[in-house]
PDB file with SEQRES, HELIX, SHEET and CRYST1 records, atoms N, CA, C and O in Angstrom:
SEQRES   1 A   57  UNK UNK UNK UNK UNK UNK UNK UNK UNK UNK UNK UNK UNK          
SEQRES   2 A   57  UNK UNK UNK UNK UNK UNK UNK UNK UNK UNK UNK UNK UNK          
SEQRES   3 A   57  UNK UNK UNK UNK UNK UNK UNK UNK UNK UNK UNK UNK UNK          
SEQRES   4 A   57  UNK UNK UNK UNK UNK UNK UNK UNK UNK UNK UNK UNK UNK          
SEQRES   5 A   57  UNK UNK UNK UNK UNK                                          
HELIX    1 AA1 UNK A   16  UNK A   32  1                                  17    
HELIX    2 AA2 UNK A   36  UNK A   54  1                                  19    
SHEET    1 AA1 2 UNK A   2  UNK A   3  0                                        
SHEET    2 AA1 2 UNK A  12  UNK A  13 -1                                        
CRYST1    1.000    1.000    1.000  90.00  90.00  90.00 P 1           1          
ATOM      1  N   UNK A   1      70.568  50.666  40.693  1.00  0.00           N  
ATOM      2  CA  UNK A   1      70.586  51.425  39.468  1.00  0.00           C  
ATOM      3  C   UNK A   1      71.982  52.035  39.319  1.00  0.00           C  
ATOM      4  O   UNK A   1      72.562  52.484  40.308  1.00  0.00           O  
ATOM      5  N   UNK A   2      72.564  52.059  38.021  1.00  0.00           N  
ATOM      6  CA  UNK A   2      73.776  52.536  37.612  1.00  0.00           C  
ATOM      7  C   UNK A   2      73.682  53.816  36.614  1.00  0.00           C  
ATOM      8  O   UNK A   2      73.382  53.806  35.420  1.00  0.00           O  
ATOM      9  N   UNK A   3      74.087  55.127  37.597  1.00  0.00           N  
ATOM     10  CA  UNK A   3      73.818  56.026  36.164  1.00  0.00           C  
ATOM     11  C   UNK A   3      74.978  56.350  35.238  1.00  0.00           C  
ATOM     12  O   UNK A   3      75.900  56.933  35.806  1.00  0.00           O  
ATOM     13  N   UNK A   4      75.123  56.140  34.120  1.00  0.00           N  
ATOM     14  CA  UNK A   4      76.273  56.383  33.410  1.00  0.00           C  
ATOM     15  C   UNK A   4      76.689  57.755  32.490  1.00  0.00           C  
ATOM     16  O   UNK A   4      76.775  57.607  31.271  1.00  0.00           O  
ATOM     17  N   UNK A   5      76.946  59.083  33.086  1.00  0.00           N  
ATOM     18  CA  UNK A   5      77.219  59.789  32.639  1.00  0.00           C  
ATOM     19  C   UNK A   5      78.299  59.976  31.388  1.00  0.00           C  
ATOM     20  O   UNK A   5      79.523  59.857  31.449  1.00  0.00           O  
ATOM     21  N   UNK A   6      77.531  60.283  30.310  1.00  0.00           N  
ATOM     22  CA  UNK A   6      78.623  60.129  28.922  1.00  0.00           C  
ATOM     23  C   UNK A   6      78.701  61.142  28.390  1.00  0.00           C  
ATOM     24  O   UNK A   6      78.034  62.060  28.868  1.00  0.00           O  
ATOM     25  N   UNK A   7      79.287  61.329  27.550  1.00  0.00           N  
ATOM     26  CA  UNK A   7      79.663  62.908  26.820  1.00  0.00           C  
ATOM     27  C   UNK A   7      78.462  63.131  25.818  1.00  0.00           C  
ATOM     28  O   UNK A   7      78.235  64.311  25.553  1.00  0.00           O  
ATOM     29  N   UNK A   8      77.647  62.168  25.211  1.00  0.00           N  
ATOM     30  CA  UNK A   8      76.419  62.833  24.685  1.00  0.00           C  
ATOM     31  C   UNK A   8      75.273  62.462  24.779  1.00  0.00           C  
ATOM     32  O   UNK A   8      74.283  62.683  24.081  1.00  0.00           O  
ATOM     33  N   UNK A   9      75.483  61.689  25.974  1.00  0.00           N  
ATOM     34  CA  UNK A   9      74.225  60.894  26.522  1.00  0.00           C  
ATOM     35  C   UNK A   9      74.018  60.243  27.739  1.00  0.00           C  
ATOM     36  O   UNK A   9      75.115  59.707  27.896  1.00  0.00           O  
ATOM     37  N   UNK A  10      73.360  59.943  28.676  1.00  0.00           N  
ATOM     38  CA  UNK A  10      72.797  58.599  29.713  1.00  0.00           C  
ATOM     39  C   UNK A  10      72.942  57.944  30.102  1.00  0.00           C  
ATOM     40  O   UNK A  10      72.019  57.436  29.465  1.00  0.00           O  
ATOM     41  N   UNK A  11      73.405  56.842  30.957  1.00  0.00           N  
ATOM     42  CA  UNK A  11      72.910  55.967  30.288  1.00  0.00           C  
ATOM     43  C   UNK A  11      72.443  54.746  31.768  1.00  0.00           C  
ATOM     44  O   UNK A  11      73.346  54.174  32.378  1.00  0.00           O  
ATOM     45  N   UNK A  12      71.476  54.604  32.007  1.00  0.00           N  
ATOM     46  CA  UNK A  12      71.025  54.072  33.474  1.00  0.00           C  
ATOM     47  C   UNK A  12      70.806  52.408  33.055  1.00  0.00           C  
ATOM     48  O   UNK A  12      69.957  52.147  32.203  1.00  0.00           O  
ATOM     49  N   UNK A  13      71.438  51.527  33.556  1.00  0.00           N  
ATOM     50  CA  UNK A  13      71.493  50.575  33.858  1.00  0.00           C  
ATOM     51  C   UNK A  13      70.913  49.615  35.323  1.00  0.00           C  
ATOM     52  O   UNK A  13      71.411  49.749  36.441  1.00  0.00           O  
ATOM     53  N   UNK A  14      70.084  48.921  35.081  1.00  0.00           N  
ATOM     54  CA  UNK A  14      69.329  48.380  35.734  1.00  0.00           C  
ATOM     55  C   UNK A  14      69.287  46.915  36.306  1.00  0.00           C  
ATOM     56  O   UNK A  14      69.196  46.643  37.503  1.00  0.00           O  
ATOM     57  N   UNK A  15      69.362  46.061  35.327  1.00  0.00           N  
ATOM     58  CA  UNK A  15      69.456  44.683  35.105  1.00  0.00           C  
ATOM     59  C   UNK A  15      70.810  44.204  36.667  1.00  0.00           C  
ATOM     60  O   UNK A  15      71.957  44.548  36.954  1.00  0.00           O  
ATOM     61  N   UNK A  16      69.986  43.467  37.136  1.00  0.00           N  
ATOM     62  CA  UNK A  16      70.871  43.063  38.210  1.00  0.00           C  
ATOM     63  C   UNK A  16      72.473  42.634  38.353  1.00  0.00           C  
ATOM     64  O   UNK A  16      73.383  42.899  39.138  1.00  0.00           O  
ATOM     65  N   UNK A  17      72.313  41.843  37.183  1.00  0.00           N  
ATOM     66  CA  UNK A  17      74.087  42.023  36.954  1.00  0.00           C  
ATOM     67  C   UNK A  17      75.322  42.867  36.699  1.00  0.00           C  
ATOM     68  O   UNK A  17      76.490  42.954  37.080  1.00  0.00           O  
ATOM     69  N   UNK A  18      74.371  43.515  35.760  1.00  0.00           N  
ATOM     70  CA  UNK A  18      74.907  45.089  35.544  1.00  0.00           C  
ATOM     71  C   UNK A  18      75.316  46.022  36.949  1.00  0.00           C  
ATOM     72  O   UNK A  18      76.426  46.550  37.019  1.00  0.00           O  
ATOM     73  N   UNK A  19      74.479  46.139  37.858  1.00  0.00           N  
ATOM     74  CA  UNK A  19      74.191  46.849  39.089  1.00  0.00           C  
ATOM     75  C   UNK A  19      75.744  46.073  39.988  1.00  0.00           C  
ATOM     76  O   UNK A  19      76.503  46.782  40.649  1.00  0.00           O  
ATOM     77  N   UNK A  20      75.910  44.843  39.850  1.00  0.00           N  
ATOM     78  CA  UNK A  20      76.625  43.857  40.818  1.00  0.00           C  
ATOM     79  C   UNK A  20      77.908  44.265  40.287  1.00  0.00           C  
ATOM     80  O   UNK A  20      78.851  44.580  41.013  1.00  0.00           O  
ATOM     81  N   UNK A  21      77.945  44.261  39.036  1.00  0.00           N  
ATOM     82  CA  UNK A  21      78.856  44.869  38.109  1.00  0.00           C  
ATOM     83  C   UNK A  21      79.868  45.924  38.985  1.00  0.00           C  
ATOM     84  O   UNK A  21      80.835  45.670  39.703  1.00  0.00           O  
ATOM     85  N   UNK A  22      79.384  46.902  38.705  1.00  0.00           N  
ATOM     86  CA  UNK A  22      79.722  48.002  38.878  1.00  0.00           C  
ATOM     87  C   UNK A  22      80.103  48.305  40.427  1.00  0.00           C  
ATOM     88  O   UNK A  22      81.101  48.851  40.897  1.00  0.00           O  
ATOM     89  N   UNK A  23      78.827  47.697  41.121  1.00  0.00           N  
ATOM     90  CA  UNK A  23      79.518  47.669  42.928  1.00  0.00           C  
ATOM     91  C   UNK A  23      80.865  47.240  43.137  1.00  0.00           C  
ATOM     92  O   UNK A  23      81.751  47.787  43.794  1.00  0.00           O  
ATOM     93  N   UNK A  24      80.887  46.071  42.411  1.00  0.00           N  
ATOM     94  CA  UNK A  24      82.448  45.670  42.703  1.00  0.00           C  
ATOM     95  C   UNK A  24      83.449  46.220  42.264  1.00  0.00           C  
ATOM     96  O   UNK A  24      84.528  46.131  42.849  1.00  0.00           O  
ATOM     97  N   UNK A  25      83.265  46.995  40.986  1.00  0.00           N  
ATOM     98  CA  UNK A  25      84.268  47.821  41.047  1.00  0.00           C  
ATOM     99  C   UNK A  25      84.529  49.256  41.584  1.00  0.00           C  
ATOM    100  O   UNK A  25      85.585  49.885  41.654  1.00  0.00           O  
ATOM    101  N   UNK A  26      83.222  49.605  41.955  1.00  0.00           N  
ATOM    102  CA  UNK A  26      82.992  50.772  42.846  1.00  0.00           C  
ATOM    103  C   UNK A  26      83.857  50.207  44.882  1.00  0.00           C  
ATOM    104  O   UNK A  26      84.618  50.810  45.639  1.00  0.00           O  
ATOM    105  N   UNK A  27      83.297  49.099  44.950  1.00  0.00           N  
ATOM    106  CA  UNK A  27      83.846  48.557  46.105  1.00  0.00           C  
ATOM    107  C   UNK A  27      85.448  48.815  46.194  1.00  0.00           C  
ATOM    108  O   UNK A  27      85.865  49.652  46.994  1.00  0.00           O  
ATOM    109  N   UNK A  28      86.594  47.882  45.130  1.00  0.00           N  
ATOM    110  CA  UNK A  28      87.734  47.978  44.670  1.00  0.00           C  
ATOM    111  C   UNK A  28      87.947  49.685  44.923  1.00  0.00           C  
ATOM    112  O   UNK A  28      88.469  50.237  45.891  1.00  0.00           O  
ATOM    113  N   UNK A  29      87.437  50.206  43.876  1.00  0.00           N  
ATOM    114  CA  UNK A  29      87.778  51.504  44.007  1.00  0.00           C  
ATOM    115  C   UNK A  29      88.107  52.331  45.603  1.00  0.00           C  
ATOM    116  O   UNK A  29      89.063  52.683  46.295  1.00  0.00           O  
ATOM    117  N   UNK A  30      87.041  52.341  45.605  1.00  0.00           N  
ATOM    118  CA  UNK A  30      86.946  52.880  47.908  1.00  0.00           C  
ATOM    119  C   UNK A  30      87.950  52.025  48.264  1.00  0.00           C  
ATOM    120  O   UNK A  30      88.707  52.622  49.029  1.00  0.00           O  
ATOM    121  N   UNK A  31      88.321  50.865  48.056  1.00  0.00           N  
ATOM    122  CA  UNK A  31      89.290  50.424  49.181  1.00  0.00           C  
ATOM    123  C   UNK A  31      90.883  50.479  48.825  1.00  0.00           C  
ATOM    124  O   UNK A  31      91.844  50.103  49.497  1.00  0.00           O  
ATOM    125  N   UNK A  32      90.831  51.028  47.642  1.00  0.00           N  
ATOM    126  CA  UNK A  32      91.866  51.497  47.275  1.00  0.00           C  
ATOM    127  C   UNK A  32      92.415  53.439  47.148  1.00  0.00           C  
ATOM    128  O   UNK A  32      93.443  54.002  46.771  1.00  0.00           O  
ATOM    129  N   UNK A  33      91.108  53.896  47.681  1.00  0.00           N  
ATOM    130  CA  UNK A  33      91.662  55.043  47.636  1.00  0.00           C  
ATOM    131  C   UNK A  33      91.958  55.835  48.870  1.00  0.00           C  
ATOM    132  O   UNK A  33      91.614  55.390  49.965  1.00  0.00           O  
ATOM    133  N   UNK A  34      92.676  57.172  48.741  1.00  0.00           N  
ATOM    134  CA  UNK A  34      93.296  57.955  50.119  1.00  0.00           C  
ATOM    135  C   UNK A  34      92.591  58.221  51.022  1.00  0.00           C  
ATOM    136  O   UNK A  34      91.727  59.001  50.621  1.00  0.00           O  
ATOM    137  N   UNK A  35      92.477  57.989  52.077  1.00  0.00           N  
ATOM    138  CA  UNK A  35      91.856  58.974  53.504  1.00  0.00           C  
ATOM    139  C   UNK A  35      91.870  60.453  52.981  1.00  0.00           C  
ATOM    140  O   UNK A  35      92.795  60.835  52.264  1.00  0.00           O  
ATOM    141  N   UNK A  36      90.830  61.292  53.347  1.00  0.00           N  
ATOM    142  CA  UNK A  36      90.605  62.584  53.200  1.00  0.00           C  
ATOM    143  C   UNK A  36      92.069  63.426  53.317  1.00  0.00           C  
ATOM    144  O   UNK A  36      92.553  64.089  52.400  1.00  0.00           O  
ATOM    145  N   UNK A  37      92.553  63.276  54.417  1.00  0.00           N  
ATOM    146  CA  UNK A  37      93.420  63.859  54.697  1.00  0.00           C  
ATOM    147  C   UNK A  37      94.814  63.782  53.354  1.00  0.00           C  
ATOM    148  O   UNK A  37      95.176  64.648  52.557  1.00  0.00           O  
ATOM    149  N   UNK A  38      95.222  62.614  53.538  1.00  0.00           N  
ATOM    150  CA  UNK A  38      96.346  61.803  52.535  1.00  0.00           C  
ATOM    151  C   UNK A  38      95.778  62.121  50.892  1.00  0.00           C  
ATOM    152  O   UNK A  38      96.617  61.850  50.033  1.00  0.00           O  
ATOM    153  N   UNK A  39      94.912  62.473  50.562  1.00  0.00           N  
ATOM    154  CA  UNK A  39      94.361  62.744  49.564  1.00  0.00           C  
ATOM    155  C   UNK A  39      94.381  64.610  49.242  1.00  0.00           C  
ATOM    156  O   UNK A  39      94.433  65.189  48.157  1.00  0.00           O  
ATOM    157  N   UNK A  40      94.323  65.135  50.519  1.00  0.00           N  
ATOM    158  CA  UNK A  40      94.651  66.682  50.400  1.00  0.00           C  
ATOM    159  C   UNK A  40      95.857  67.158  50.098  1.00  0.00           C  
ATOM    160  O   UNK A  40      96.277  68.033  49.340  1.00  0.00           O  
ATOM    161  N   UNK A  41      96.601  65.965  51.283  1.00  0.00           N  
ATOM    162  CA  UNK A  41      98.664  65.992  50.947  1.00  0.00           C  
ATOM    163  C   UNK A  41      98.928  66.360  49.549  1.00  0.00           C  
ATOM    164  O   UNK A  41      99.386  67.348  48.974  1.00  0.00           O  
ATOM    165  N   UNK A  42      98.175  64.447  48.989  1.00  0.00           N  
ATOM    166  CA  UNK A  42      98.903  64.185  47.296  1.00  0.00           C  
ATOM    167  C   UNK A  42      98.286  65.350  46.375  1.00  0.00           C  
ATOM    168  O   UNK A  42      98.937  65.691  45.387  1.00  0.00           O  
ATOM    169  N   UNK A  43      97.122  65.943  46.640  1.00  0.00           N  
ATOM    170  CA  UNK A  43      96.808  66.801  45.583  1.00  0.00           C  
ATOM    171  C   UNK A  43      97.439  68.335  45.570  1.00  0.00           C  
ATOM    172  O   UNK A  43      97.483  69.157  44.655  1.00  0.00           O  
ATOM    173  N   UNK A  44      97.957  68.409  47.077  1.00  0.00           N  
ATOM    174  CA  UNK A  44      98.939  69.764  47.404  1.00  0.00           C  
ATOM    175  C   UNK A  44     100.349  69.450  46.833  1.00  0.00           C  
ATOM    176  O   UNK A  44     101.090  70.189  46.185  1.00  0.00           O  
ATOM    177  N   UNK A  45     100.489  68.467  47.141  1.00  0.00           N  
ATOM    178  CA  UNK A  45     102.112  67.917  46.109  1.00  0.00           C  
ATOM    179  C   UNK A  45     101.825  67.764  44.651  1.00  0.00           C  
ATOM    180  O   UNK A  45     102.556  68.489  43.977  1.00  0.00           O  
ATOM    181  N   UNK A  46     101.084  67.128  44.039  1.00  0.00           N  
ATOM    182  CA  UNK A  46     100.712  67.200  42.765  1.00  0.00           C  
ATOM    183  C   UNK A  46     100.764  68.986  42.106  1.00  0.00           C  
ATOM    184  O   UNK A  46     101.438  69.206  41.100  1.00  0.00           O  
ATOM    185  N   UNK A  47      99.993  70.136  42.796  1.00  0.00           N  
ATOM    186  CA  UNK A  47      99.940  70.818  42.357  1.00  0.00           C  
ATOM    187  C   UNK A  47     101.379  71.651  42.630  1.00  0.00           C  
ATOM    188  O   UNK A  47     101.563  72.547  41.806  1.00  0.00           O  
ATOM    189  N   UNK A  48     102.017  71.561  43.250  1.00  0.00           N  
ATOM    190  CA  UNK A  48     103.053  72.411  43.686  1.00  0.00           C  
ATOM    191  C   UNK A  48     104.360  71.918  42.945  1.00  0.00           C  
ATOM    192  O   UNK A  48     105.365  72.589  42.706  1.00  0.00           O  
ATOM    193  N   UNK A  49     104.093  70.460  42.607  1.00  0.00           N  
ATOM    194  CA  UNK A  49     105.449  70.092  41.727  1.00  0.00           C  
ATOM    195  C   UNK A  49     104.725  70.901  40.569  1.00  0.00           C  
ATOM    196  O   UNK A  49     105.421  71.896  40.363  1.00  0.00           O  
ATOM    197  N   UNK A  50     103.622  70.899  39.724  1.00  0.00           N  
ATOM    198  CA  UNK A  50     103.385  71.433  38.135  1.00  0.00           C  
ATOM    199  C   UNK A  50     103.671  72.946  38.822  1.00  0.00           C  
ATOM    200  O   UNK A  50     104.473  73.543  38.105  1.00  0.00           O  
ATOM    201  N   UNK A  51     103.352  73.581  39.739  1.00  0.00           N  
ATOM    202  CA  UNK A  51     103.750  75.293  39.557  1.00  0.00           C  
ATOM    203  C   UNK A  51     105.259  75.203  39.502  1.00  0.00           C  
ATOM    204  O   UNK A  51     105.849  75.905  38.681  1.00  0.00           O  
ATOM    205  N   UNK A  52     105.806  74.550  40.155  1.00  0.00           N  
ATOM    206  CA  UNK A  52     107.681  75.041  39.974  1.00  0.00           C  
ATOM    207  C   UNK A  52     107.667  74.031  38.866  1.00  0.00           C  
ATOM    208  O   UNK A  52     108.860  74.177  38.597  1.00  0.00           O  
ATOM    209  N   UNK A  53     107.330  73.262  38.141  1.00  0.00           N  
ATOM    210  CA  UNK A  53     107.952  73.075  36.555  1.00  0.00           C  
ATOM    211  C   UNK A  53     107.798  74.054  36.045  1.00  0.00           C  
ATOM    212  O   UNK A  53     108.811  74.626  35.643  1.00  0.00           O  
ATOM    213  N   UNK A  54     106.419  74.718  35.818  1.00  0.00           N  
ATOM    214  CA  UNK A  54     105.522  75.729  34.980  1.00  0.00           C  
ATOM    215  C   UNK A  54     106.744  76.674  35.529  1.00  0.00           C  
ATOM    216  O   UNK A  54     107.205  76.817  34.397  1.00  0.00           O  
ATOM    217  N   UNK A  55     107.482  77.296  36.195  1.00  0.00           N  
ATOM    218  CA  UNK A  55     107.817  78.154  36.198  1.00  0.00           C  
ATOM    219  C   UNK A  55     109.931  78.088  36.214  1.00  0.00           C  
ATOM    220  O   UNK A  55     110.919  78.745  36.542  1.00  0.00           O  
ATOM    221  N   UNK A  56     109.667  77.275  35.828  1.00  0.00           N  
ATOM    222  CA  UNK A  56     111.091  77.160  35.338  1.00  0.00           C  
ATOM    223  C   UNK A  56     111.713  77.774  34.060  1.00  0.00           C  
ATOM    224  O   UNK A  56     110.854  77.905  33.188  1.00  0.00           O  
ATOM    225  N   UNK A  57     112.739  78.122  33.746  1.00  0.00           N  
ATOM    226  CA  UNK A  57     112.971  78.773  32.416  1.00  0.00           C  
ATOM    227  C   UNK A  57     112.770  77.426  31.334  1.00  0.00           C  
ATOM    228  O   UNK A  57     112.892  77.586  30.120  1.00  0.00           O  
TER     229      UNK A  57                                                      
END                                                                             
């Protein structure tokens, strides 16, 4: 089952292809994203470059 959270609605998907669908790009996704750790780094660098822009004249 696929639940599809939308801005004014639902939407659960069932149908087996649909389901196969989505694993694979759920799969892709996970194997492309950061280790816990490497993911704490980029979001501590992400936020620390926008505070010293934000605070530039």
């Amino acid at each position: 089952m696929v639940h599809l959270d939308r801005y004014t609605s639902d939407l659960y998907l069932d149908k087996p292809s649909d389901v196969q669908h989505y694993s694979v790009l759920y799969d892709h996704l996970q194997a492309r994203a950061l280790d816990p750790g490497s993911s704490r780094d980029f979001i501590t660098d992400v936020t620390k470059t926008h505070i010293d822009a934000a605070s530039r004249p």
